[in-house]
KERO-219661 format. One line per 5 residues: number of its first residue (from 1); for each residue x, z, y of N, C-alpha, C, O. Coordinates in pm, whole numbers. Each point is the difference from the previous one (the first is absolute). Layout:
# KERO-219661
NUM) X,Z,Y,X,Z,Y,X,Z,Y,X,Z,Y | ...
# end
This chain:
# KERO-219661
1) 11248,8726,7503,117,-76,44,-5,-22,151,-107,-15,59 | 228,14,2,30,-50,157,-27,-104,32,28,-80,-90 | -95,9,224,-4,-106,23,-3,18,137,-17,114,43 | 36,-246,68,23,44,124,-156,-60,76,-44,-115,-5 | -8,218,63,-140,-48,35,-83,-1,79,-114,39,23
6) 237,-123,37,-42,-107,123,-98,60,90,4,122,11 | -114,-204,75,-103,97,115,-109,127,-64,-75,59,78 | 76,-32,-196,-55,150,-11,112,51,87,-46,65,94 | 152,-72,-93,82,135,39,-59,51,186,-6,99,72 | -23,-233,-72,-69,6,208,-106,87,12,-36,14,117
11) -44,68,-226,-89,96,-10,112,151,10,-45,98,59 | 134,-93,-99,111,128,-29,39,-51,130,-50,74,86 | 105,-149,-44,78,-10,145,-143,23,135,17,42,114 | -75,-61,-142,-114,15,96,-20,136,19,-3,65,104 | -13,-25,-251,-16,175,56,90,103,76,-15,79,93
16) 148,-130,-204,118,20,119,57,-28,117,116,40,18 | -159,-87,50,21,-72,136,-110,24,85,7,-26,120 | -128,82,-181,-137,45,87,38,138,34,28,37,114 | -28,72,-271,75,128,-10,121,-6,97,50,110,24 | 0,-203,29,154,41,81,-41,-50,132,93,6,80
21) -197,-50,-33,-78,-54,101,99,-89,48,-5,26,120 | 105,-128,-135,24,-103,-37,-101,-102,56,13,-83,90 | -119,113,-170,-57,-131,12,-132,75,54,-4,123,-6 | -101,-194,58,-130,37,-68,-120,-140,0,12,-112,49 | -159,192,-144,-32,-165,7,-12,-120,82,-21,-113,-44
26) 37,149,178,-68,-59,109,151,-27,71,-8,-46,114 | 147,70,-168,114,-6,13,21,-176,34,-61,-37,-100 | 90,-52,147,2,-126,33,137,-33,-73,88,86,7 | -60,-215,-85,128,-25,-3,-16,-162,-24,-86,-82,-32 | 217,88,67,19,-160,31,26,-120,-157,88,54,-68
31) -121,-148,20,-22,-55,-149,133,-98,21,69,-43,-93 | -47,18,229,152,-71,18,-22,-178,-80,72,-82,-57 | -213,95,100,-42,-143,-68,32,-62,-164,8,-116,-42 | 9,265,-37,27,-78,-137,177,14,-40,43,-39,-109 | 45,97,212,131,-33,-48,80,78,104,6,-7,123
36) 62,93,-229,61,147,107,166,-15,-92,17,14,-121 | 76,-43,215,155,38,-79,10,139,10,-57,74,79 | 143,-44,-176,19,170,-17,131,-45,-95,-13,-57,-109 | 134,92,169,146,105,-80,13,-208,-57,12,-9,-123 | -13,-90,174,44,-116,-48,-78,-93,-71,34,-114,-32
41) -173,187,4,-48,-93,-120,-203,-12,128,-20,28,118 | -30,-56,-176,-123,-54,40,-135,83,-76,-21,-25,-119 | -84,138,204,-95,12,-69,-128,-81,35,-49,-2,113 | -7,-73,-235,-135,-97,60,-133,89,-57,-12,78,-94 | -84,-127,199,-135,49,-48,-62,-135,-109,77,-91,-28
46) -171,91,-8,-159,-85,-40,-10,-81,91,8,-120,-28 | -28,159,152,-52,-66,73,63,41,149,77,96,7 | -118,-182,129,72,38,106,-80,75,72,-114,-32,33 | 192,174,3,-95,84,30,61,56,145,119,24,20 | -218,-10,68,67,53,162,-42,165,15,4,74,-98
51) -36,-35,206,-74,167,-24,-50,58,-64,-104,-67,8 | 76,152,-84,-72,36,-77,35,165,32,101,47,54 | -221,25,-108,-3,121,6,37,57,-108,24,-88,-83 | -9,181,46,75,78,-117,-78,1,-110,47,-28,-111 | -158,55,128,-104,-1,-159,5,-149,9,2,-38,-117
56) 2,-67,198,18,-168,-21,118,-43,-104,-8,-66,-104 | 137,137,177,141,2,-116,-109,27,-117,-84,-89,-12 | 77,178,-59,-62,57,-106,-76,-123,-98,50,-56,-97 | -184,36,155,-91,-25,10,36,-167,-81,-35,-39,-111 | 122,-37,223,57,-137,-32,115,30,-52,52,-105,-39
61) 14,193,19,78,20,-99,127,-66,102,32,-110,-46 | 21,133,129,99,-78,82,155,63,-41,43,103,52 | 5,-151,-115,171,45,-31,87,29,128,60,105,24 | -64,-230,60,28,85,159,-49,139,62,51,112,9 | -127,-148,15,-98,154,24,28,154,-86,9,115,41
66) -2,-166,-156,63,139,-75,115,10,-7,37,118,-8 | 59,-208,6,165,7,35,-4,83,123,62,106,0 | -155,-157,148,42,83,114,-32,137,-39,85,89,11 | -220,-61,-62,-60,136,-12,145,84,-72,38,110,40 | 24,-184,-146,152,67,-110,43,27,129,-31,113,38
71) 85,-172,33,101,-15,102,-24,112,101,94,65,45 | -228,-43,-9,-19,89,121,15,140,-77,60,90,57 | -124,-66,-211,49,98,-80,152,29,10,58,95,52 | -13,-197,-111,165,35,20,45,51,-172,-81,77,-51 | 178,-107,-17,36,49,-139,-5,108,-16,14,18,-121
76) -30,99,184,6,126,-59,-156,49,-66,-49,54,-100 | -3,-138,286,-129,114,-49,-61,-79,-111,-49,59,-96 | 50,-216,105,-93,-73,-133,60,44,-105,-79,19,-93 | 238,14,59,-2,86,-133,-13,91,-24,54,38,-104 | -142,69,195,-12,152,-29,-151,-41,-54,-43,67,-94
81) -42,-173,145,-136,-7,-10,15,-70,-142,-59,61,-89 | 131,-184,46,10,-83,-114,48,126,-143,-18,-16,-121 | 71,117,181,36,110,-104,-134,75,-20,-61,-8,-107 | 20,76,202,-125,71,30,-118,-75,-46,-103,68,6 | 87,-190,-52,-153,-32,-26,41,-43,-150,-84,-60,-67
86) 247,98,-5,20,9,-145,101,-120,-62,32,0,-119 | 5,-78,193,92,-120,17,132,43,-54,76,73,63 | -53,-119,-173,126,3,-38,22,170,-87,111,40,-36 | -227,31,17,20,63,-149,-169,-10,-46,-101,-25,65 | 124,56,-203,-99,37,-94,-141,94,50,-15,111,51
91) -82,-230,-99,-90,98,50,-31,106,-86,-74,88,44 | 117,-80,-161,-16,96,-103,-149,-22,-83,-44,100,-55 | -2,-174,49,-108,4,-76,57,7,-132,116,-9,-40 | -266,32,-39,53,43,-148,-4,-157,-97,-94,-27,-74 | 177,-36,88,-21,-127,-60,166,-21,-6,70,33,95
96) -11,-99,-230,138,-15,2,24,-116,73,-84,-79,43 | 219,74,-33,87,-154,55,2,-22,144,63,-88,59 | -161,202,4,9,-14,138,172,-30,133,90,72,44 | -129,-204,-32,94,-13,111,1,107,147,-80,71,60 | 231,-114,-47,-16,100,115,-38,-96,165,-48,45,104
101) 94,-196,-139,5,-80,106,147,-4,62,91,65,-52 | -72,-142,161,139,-3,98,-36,2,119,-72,-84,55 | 149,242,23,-28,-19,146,164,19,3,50,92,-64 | 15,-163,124,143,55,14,21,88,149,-96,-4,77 | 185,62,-45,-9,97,78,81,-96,145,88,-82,-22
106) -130,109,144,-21,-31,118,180,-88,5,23,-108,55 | 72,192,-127,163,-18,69,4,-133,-85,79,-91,26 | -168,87,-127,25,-124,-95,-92,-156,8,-6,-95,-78 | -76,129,250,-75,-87,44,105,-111,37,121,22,-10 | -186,-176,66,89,-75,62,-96,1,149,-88,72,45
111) 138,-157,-14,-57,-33,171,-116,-57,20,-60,-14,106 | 19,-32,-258,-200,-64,6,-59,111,-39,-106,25,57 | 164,90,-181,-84,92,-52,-130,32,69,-116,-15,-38 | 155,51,123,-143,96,56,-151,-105,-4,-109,13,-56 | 173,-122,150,-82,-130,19,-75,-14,-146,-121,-7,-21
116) 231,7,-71,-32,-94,-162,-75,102,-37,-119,-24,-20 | 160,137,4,-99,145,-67,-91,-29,68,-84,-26,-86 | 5,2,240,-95,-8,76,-119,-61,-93,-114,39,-22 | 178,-136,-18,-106,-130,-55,7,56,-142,-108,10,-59 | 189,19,12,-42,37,-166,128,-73,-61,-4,-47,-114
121) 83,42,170,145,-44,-75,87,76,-12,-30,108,51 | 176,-108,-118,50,87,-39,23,113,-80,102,50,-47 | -228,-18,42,-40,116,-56,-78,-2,-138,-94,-78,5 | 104,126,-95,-59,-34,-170,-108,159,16,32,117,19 | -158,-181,-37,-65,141,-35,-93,-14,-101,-59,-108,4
126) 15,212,-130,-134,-62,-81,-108,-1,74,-25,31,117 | -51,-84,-233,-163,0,39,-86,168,8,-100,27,67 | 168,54,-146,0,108,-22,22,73,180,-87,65,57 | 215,-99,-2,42,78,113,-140,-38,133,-68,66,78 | 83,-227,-120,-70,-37,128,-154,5,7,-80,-18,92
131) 70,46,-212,-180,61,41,-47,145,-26,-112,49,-19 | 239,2,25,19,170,-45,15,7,196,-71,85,52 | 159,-172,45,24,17,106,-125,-55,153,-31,46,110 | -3,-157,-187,-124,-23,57,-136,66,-60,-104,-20,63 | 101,86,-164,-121,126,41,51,70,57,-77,10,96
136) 173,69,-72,62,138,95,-76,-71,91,-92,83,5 | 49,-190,88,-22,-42,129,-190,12,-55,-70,68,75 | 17,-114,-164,-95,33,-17,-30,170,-44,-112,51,4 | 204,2,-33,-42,146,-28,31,78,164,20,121,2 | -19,-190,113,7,110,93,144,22,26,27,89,81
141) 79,-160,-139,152,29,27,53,124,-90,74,94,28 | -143,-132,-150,30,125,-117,63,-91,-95,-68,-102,-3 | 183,92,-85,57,-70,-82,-35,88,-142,43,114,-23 | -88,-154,-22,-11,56,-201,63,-67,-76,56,-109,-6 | -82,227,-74,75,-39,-94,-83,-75,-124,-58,83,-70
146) 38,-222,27,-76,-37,-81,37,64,-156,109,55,-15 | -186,-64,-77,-19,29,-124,-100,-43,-73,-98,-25,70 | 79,4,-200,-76,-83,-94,-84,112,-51,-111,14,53 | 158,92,-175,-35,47,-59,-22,121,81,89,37,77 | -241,53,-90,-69,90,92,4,117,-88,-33,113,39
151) 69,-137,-147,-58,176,-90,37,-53,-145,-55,-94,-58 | 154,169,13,9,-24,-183,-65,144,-43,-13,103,65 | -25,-137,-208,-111,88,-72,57,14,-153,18,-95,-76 | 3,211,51,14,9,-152,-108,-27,-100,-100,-36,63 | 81,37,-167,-72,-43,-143,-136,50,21,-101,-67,-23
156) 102,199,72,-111,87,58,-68,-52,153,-110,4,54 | 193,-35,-36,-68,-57,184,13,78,58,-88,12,86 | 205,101,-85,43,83,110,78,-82,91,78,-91,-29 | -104,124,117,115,-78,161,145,56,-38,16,117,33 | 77,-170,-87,168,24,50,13,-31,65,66,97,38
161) -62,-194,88,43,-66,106,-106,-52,72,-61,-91,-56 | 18,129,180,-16,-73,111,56,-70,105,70,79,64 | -68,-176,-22,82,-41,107,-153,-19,114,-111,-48,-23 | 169,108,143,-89,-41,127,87,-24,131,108,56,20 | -163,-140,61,60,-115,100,109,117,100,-19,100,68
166) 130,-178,-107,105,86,68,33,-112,158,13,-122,0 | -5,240,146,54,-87,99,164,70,-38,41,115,-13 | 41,-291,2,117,14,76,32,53,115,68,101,21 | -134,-190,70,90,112,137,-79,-130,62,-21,-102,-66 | -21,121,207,-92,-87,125,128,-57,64,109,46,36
171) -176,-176,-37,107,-119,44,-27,-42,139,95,-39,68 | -238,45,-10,-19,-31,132,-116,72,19,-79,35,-88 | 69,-4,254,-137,56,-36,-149,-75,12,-18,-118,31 | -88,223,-67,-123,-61,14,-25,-107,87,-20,-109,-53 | 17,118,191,-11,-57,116,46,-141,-34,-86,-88,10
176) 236,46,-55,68,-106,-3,-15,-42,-168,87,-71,-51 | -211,123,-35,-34,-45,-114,-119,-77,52,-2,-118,-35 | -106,163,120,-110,-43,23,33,-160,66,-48,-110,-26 | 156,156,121,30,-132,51,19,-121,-31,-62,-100,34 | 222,121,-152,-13,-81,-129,-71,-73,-58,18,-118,-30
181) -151,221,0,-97,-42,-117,-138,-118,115,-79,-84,-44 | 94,118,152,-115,-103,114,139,-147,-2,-49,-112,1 | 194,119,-4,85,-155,-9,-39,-10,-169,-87,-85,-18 | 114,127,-59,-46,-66,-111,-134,-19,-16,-41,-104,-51 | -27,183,85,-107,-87,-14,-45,-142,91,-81,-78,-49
186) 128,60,154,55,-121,107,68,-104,-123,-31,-118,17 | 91,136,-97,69,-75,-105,-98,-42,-68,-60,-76,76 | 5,80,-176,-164,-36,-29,-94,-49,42,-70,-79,-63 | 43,133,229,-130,-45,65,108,-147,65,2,-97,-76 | 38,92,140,99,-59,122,121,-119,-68,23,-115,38
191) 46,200,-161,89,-48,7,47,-74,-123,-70,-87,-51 | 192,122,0,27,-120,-153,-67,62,-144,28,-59,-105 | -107,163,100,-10,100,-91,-185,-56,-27,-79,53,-78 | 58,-148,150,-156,2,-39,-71,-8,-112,-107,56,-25 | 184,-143,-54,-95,20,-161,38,146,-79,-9,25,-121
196) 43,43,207,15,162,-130,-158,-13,111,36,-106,52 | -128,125,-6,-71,9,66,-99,50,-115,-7,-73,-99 | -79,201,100,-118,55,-122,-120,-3,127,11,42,115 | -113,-100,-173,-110,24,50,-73,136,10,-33,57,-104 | 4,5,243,-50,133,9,94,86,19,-27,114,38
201) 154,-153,-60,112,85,25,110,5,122,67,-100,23 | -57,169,22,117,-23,74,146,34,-64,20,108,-55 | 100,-229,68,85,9,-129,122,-39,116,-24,-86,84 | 176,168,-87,84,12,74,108,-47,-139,-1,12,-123 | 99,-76,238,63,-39,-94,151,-80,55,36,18,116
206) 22,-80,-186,133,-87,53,38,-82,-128,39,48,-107 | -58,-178,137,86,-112,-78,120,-42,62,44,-8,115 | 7,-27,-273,208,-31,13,11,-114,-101,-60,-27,-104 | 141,-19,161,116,-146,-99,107,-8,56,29,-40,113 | 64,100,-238,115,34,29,81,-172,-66,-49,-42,-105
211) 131,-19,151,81,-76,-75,86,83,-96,47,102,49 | -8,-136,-221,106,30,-47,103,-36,44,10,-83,91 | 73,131,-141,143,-22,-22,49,-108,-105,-11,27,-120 | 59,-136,156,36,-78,-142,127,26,-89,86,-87,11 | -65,165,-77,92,7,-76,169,-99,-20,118,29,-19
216) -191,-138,34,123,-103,-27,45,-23,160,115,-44,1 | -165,58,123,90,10,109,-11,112,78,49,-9,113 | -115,139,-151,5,96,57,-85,18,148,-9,106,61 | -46,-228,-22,-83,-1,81,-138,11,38,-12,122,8 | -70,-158,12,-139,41,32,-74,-146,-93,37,-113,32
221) -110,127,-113,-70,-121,-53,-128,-38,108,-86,68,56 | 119,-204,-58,-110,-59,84,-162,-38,-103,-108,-35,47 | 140,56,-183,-146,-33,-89,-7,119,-32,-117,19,-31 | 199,113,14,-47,112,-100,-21,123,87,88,54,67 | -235,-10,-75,-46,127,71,-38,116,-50,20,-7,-121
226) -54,85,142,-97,148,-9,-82,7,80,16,-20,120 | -110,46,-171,-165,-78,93,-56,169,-19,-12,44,-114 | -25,59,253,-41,74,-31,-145,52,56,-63,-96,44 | -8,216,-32,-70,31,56,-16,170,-16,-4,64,-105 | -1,-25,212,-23,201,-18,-148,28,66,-45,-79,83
231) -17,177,-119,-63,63,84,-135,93,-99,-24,36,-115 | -42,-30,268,-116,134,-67,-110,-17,51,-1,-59,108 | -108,99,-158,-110,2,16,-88,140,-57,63,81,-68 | -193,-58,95,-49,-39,169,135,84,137,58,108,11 | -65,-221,56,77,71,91,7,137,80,97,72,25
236) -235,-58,8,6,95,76,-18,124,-94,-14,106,60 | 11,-102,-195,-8,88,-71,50,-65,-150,-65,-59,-86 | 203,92,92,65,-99,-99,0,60,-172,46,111,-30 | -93,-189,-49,-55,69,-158,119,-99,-91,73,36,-93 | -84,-162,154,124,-63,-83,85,-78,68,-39,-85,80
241) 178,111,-109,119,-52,26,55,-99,-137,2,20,-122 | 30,-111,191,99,-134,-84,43,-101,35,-40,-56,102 | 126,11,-175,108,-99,29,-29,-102,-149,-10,33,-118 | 3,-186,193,20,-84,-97,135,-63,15,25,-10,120 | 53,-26,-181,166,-46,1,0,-163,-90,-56,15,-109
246) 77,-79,119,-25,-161,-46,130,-48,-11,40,-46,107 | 55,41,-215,151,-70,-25,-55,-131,-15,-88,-40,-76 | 173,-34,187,9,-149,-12,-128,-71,-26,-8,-59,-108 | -116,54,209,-120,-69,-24,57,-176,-3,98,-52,54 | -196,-2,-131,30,-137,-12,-121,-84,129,-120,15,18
251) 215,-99,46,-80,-41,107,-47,77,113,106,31,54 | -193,17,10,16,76,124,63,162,-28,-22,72,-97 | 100,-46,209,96,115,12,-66,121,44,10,102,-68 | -99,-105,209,17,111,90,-94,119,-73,-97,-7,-75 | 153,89,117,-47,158,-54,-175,-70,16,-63,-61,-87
256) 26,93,208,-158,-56,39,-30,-125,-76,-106,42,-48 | 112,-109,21,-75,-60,-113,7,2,-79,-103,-34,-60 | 230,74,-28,6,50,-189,-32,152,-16,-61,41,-98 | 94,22,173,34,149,-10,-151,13,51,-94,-27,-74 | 82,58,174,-138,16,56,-137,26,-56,-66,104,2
261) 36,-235,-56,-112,8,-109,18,85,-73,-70,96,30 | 145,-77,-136,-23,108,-105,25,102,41,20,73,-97 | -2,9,233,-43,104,64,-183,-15,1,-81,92,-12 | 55,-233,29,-180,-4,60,-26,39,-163,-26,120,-10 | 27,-164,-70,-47,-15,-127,17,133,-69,-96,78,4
266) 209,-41,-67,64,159,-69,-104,89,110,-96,59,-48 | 119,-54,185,-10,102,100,-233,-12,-38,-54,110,-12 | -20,-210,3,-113,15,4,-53,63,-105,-92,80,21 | 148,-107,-183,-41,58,-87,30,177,-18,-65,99,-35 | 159,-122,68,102,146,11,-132,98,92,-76,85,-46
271) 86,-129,171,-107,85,68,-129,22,-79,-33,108,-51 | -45,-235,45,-92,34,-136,21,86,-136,-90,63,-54 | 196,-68,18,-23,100,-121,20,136,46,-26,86,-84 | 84,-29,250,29,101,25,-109,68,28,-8,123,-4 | -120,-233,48,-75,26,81,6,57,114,-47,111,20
276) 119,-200,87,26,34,130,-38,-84,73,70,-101,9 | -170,110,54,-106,-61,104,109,-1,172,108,57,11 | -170,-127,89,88,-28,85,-26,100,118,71,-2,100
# end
């Protein structure tokens, strides 16, 4: 199912905006102290934030900061990249009911779009797309195609079917994957992402809390969230990719403290049973 998700998406906008040299990490931008108007309405940070460098946006997760980074992109190119890393169709895995998500197309933006897509609004994507799109950044700027089932076998145990790891098509290159993967990992060491933190590991990553939508006024709920967390480990040689997704935690919200942990937890055993040392 679709959901809109919130600062993971600042890992997809990062790459795109590095890839378009746009930005880069050491790129300076201004935090506008916490409160930037854009097209009539007001975007606020967490907290009040002044300069910061580009893996800093990231890192603290600054909604200003990635609105400018949308902005210096410009609508075309963030939707050639938001298409390109699988946004808004099917990733095709072999599992039914798969959503496709909502990216609507650029003429059907309003005057915050770019800004709102920046931060992780607007836009409906699964859990499926967005950690199918943040490994492409851990695979080197190669997007795959995920799949479950590796080989069916008849009665006899002859192979009818193999499936082996298909690339879609390279979304950014190497150079501006490596880059990526040193700000997320800044997210972890540095920033709101610290309890996905594995001992012995180096673990890259991006937490999100998206507000819902409330149904009965169509507006943004101030109690109801999506608490998320993406990423991979070991970084510099990445074996597992995942995303934890959290509907409506009771009592604390932010991706980094609900979401987070059970990246630390799932992500330690997981390595252990793979047996993958750091």
């Amino acid at each position: 199912d679709a959901y809109e998700p919130g600062s993971t998406m600042k890992a997809i906008l990062a790459a795109a905006a590095i890839e378009e040299r746009v930005m880069k990490p050491d790129t300076l931008v201004f935090g506008e102290q916490g409160r930037m108007a854009i097209a009539n309405t007001t975007i606020h940070d967490h907290e009040k934030l002044g300069w910061l460098s580009f893996a800093q946006v990231i890192q603290k997760s600054s909604n200003i900061g990635a609105a400018k980074a949308g902005m210096a992109l410009g609508e075309q190119r963030l939707y050639r990249y938001l298409q390109s890393f699988g946004f808004g169709e099917r990733t095709e895995i072999d599992l039914p009911g798969e959503a496709a998500g909502l990216l609507k197309h650029p003429r059907e933006w309003g005057r915050r779009t770019v800004a709102s897509i920046s931060m992780g609004q607007e836009i409906g994507v699964t859990p499926m797309q967005m950690v199918s799109a943040v490994a492409a950044i851990a695979n080197g700027g190669e997007l795959m195609r995920p799949y479950v089932v590796s080989e069916i076998r008849d009665a006899q145990g002859q192979v009818l079917k193999q499936v082996l790891p298909h690339v879609r098509r390279r979304v950014i290159s190497a150079e501006t994957a490596r880059a990526v993967t040193t700000i997320l990992e800044g997210v972890v060491t540095d920033g709101t992402g610290g309890k996905a933190a594995i001992a012995g590991f180096r673990v890259a990553g991006k937490t999100g809390t998206a507000q819902k939508i409330d149904p009965r006024t169509g507006a943004y709920s101030a109690s109801r969230f999506v608490s998320s967390f993406v990423g991979y480990v070991p970084a510099g040689n990445p074996r597992l990719a995942m995303i934890v997704v959290i509907d409506e935690p009771r009592g604390e919200s932010w991706g980094g403290t609900v979401a987070a942990p059970v990246f630390n937890r799932v992500g330690e055993q997981v390595l252990n049973y793979l047996g993958i040392s750091s």
